[in-house]
DSSP file (Angstrom, degrees, kcal/mol; ACC not computed):
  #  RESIDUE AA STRUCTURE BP1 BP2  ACC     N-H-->O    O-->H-N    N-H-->O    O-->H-N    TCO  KAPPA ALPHA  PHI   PSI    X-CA   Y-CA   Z-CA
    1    1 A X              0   0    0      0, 0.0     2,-0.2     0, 0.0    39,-0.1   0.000 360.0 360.0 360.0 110.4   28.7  128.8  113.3
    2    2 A X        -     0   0    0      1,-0.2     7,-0.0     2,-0.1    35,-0.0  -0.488 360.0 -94.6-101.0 148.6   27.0  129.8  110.3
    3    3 A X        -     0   0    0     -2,-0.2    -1,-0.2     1,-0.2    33,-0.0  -0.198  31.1-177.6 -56.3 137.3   23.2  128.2  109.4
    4    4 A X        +     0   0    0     35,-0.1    -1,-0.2     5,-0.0     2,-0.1   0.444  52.7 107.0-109.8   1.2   23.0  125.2  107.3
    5    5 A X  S  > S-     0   0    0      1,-0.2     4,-1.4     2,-0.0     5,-0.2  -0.512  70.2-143.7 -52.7 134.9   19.3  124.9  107.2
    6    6 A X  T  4 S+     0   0    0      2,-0.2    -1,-0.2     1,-0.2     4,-0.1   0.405  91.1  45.0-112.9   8.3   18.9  126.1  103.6
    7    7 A X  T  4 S+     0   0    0     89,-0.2    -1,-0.2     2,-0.1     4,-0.1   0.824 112.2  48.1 -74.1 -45.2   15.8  128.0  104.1
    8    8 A X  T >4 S+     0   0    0      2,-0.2     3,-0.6    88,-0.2    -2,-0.2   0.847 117.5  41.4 -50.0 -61.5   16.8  129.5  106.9
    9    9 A X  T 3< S+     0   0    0     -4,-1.4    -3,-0.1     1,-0.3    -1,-0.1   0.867 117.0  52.1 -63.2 -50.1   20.5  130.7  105.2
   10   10 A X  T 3  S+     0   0    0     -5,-0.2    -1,-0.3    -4,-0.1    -2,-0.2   0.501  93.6 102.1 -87.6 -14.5   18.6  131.5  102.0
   11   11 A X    <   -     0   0    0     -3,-0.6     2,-0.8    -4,-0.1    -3,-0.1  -0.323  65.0-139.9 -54.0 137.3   15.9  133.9  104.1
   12   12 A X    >   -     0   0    0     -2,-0.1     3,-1.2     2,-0.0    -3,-0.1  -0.544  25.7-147.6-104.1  70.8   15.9  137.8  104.2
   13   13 A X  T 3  S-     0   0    0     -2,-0.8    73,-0.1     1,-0.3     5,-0.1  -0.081  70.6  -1.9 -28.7 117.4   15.1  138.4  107.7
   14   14 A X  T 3> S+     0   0    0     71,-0.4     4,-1.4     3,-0.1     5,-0.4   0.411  70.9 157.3  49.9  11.4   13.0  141.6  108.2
   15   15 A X  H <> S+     0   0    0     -3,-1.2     4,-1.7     2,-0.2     5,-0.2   0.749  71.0  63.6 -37.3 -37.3   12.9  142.9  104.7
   16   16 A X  H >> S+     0   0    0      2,-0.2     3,-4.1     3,-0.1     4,-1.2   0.930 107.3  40.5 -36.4 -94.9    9.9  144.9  105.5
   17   17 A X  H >4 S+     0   0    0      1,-0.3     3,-1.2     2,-0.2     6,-0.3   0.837 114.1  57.2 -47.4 -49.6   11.9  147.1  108.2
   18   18 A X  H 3< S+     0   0    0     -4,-1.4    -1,-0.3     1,-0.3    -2,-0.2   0.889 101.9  49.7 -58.9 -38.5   14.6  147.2  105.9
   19   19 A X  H << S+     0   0    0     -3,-4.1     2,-0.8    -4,-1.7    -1,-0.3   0.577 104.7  84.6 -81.6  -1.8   12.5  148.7  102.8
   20   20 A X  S X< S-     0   0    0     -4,-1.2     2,-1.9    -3,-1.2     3,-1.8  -0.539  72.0-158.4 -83.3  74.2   11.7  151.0  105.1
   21   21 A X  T 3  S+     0   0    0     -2,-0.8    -1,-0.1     1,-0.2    -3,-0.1   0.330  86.0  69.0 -68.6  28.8   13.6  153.8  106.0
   22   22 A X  T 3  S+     0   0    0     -2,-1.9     2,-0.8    -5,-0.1    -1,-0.2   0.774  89.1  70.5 -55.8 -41.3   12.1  154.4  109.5
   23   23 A X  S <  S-     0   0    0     -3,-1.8     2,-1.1    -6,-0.3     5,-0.1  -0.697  97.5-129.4 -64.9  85.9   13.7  151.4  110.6
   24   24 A X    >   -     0   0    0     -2,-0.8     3,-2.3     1,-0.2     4,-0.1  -0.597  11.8-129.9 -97.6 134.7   17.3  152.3  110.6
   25   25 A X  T 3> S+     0   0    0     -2,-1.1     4,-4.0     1,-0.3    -1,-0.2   0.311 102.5  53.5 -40.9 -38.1   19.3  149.8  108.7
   26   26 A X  H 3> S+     0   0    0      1,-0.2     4,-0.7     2,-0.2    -1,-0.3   0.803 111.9  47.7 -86.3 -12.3   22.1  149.2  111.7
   27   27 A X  H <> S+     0   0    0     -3,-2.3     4,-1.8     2,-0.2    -1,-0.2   0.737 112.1  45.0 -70.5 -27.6   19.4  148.6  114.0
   28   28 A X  H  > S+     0   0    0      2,-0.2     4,-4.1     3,-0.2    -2,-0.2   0.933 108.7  56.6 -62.1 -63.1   17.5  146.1  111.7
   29   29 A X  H  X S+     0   0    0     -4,-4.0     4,-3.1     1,-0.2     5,-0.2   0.801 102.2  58.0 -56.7 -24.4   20.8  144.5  111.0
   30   30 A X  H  X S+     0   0    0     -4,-0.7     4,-2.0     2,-0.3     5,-0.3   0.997 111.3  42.0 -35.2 -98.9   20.8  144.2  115.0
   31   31 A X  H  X S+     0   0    0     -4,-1.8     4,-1.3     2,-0.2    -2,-0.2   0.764 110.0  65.0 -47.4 -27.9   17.4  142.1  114.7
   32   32 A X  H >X S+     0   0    0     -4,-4.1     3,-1.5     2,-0.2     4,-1.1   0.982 102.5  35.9 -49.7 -85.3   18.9  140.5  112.0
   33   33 A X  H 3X S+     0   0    0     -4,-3.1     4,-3.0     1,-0.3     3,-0.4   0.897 110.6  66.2 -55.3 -51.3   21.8  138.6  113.6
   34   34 A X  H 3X S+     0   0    0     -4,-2.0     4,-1.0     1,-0.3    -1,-0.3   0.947 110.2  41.5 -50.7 -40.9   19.4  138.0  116.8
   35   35 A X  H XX S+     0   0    0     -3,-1.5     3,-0.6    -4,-1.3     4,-0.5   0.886 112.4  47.4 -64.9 -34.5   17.4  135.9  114.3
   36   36 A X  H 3X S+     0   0    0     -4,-1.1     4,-1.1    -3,-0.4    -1,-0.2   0.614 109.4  55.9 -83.5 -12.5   20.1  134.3  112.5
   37   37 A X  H 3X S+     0   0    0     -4,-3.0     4,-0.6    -5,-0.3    -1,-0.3   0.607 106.5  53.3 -90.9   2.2   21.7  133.4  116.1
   38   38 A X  H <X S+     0   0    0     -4,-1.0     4,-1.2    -3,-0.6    -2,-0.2   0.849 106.0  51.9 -66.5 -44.1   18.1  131.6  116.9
   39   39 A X  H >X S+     0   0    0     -4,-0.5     4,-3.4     1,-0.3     3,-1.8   0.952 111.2  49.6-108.2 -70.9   18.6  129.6  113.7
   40   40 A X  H 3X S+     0   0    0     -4,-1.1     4,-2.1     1,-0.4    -1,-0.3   0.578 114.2  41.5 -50.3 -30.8   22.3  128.7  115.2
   41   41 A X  H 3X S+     0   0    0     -4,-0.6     4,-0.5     2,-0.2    -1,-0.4   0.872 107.8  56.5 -93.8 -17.1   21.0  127.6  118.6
   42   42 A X  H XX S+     0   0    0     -3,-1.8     3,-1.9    -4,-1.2     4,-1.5   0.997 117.0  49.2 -66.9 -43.5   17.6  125.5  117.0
   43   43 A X  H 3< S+     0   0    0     -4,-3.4     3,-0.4     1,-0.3    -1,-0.2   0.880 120.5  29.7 -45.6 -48.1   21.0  123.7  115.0
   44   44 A X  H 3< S+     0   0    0     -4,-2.1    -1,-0.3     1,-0.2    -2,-0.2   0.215 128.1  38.1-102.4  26.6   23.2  123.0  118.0
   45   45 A X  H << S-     0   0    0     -3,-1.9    -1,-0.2    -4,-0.5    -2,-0.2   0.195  85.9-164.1-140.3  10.1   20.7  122.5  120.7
   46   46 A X     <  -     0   0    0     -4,-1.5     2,-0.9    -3,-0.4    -4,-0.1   0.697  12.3-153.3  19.4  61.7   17.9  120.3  118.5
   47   47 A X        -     0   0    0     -5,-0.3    -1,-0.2     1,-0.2     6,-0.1  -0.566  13.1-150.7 -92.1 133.4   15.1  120.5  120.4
   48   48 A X        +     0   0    0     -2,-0.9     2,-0.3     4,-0.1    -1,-0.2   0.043  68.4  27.8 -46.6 -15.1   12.7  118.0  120.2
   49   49 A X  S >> S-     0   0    0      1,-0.1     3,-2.8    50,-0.0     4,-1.9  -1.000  80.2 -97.6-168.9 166.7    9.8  119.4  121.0
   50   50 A X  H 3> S+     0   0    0     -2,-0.3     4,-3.9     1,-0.2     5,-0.5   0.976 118.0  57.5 -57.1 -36.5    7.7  123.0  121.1
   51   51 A X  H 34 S+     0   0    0      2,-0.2     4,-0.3     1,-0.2    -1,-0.2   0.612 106.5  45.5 -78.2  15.5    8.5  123.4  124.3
   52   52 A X  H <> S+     0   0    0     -3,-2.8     4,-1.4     2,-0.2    -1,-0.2   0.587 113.9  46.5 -89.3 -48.8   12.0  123.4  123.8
   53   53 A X  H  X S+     0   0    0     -4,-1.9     4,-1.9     2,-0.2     3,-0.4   0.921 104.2  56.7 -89.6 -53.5   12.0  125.3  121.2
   54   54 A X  H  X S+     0   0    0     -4,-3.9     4,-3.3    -5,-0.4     5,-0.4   0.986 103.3  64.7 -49.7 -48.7    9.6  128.2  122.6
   55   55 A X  H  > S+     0   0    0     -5,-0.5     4,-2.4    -4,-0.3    -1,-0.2   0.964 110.6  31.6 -31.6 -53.1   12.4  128.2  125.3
   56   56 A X  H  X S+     0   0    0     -4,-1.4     4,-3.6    -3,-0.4     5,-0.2   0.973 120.4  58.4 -72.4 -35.2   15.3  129.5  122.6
   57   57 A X  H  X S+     0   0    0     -4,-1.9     4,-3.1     1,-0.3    -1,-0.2   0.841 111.3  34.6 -70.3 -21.1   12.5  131.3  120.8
   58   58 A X  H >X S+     0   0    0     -4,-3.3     4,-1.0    -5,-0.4     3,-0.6   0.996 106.2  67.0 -89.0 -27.9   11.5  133.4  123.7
   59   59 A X  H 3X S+     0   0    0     -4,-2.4     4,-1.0    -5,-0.4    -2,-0.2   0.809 110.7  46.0 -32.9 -47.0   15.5  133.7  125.0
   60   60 A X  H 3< S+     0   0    0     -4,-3.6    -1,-0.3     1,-0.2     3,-0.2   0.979 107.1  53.1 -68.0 -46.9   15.6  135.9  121.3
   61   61 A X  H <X S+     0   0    0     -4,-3.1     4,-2.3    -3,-0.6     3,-0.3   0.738  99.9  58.6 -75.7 -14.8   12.6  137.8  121.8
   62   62 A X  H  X S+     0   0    0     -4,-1.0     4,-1.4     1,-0.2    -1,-0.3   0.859 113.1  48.3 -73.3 -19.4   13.8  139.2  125.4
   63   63 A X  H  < S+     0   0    0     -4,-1.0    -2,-0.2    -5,-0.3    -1,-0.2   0.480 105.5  53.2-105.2  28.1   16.8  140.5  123.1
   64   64 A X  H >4 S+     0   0    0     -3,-0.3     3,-1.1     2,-0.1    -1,-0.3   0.729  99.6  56.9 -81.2 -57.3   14.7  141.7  121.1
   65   65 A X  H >< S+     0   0    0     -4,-2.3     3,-0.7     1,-0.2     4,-0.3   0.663 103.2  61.3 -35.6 -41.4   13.1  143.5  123.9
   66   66 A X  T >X S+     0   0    0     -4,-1.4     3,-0.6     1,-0.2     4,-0.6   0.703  93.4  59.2 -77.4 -21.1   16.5  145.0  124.5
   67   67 A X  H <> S+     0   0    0     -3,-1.1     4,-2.8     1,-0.3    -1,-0.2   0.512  82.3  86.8 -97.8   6.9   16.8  146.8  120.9
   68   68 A X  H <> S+     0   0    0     -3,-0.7     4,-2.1     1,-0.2     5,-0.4   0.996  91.0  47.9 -65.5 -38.2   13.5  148.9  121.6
   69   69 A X  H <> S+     0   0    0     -3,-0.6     4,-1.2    -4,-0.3    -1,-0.2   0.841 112.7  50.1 -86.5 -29.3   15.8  151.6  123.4
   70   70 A X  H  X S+     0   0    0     -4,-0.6     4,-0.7     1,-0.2    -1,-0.3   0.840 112.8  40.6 -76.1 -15.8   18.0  151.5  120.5
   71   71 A X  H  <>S+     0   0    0     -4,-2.8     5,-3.3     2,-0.2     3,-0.3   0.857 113.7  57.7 -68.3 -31.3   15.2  151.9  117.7
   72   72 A X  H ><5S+     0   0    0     -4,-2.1     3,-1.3     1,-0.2    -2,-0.2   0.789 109.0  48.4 -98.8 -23.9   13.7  154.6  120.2
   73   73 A X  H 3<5S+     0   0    0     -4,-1.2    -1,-0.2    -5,-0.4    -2,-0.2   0.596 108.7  51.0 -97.0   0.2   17.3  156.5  120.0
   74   74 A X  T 3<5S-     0   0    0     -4,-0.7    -1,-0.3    -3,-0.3    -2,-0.2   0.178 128.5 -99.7-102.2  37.3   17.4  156.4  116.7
   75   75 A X  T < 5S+     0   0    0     -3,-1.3    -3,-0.2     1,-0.3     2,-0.2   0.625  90.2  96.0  24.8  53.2   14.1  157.8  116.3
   76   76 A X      < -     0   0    0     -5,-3.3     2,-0.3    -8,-0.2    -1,-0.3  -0.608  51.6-155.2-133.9-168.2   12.2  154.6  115.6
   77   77 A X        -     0   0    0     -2,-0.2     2,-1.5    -3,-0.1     5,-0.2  -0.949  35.6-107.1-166.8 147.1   10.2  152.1  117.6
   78   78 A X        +     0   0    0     -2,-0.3     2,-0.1     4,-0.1   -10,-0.0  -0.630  68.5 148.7 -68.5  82.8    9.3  148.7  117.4
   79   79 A X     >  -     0   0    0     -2,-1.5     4,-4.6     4,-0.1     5,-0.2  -0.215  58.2 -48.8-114.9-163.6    5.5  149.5  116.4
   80   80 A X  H  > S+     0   0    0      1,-0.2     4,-1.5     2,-0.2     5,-0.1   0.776 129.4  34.0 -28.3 -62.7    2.9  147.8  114.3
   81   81 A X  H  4 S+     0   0    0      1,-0.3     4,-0.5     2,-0.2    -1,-0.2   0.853 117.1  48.8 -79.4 -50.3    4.6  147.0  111.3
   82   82 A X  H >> S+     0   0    0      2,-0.2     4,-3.1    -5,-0.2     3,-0.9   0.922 109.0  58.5 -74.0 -28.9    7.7  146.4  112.6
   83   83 A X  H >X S+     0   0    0     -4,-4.6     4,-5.0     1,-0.3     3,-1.1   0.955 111.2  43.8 -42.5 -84.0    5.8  143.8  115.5
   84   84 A X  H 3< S+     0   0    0     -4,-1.5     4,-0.4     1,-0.2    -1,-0.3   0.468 111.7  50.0 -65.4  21.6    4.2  141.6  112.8
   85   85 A X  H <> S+     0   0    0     -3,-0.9     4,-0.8    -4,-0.5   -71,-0.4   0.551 116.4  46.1 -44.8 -38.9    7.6  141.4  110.5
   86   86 A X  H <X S+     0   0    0     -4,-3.1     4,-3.5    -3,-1.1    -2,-0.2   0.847 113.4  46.3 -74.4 -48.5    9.4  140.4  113.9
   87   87 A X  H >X S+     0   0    0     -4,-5.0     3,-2.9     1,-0.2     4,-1.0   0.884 116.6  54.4 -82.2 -81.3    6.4  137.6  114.9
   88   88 A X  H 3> S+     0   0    0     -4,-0.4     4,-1.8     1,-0.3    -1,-0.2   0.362 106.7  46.9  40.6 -89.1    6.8  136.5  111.0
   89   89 A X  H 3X S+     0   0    0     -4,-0.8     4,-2.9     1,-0.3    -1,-0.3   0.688 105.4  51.2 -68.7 -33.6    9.9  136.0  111.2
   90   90 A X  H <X S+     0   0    0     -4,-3.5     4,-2.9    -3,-2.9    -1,-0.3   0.940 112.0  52.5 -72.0 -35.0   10.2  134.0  114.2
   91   91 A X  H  X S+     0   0    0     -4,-1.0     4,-1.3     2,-0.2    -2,-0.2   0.953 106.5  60.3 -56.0 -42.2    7.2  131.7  112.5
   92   92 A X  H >X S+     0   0    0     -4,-1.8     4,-2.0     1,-0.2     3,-0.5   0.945 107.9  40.7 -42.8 -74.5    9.7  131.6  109.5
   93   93 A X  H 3X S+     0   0    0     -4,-2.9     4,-2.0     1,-0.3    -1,-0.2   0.852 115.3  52.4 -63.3 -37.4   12.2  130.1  111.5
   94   94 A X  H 3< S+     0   0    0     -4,-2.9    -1,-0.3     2,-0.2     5,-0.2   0.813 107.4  47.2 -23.8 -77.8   10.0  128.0  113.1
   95   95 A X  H X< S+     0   0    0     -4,-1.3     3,-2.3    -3,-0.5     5,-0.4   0.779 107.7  64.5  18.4 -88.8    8.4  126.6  110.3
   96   96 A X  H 3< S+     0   0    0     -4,-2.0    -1,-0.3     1,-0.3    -2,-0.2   0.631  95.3  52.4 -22.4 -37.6   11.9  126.1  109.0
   97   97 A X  T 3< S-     0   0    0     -4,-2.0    -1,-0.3    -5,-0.4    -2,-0.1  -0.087 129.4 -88.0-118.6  37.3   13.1  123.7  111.4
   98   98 A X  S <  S+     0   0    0     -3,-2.3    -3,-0.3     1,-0.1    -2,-0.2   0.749  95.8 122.7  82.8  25.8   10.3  121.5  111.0
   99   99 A X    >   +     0   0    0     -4,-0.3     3,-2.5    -5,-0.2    -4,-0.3  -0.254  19.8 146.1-143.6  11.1    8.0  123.3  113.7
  100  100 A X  T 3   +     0   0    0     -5,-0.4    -5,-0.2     1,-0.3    -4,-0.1   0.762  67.2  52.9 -50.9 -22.2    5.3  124.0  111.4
  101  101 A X  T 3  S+     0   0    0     -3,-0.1    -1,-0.3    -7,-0.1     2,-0.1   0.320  81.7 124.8 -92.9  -5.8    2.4  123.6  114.2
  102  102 A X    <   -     0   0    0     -3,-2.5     2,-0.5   -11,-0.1    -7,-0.1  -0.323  62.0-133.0  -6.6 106.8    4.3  126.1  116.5
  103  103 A X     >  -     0   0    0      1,-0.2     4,-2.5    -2,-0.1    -2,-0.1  -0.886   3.6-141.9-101.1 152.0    2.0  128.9  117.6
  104  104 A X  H  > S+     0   0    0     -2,-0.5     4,-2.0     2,-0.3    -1,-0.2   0.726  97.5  57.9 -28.6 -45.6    3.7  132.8  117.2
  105  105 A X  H  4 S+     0   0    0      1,-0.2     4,-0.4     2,-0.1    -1,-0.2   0.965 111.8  41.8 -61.0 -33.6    2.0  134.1  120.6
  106  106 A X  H >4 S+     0   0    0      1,-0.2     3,-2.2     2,-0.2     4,-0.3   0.991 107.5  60.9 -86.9 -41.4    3.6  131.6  122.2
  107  107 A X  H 3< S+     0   0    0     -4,-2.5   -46,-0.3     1,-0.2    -1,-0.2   0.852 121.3  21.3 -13.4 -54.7    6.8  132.0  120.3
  108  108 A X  T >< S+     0   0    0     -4,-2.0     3,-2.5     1,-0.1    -1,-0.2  -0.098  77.0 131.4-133.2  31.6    7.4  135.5  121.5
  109  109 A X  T <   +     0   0    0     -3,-2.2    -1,-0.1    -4,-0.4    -2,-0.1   0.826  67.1  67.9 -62.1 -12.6    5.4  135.6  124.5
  110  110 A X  T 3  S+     0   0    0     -4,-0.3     2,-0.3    -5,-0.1    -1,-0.2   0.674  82.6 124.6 -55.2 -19.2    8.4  137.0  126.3
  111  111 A X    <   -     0   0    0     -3,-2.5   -49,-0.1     1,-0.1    -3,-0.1  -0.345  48.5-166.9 -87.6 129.4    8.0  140.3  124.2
  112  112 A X              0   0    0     -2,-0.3    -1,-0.1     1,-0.3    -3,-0.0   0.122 360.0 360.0 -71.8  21.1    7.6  143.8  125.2
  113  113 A X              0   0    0    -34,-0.0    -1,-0.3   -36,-0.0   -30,-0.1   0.201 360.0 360.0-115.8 360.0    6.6  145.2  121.9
């Protein structure tokens, strides 16, 4: 189901880690789609309220949590840089779907980065 939010659709999701070549690109693209499927559930599951939404949001950040062992085997890591680009982005989406008052810890309190 592709986004119709047209912020959301119209966003470059990690562009930091992506001008980076530490970050490598098929792993990004990895955190890419995790974000753009976030964007896909806020659409078809509306929720109504933060805590609704901190549910899907943290549901992304455990698989998010999953791609550290593939940044750490491609001799990368989810570290500073790439942490706040990630928390960002999840505020982006936030933000995006009408959520502006949302806070980020609690966004991705699930996260092991």
């Amino acid at each position: 189901m592709p986004v119709t939010n047209q912020q959301a659709s119209g966003h470059m999701f990690l562009r930091q880690m992506y001008a980076d070549s530490y970050f490598p690109d098929h792993v990004v693209d990895r955190g890419r789609a995790i974000l753009l499927r976030l964007c896909e559930r806020i659409e078809a599951q509306q929720p109504s309220d933060l805590e609704a939404l901190y549910a899907l949001s943290q549901a992304a950040t455990e698989e998010f949590n999953s791609l550290e062992a593939e940044f750490e085997a491609a001799g990368s890591e989810i570290e500073t840089v790439a942490r706040e680009v990630i928390a960002e982005d999840f505020w982006f989406v936030a933000s995006a779907y009408g959520f502006t008052d949302a806070d980020v810890e609690e966004l991705i309190a699930t996260r092991d980065w």
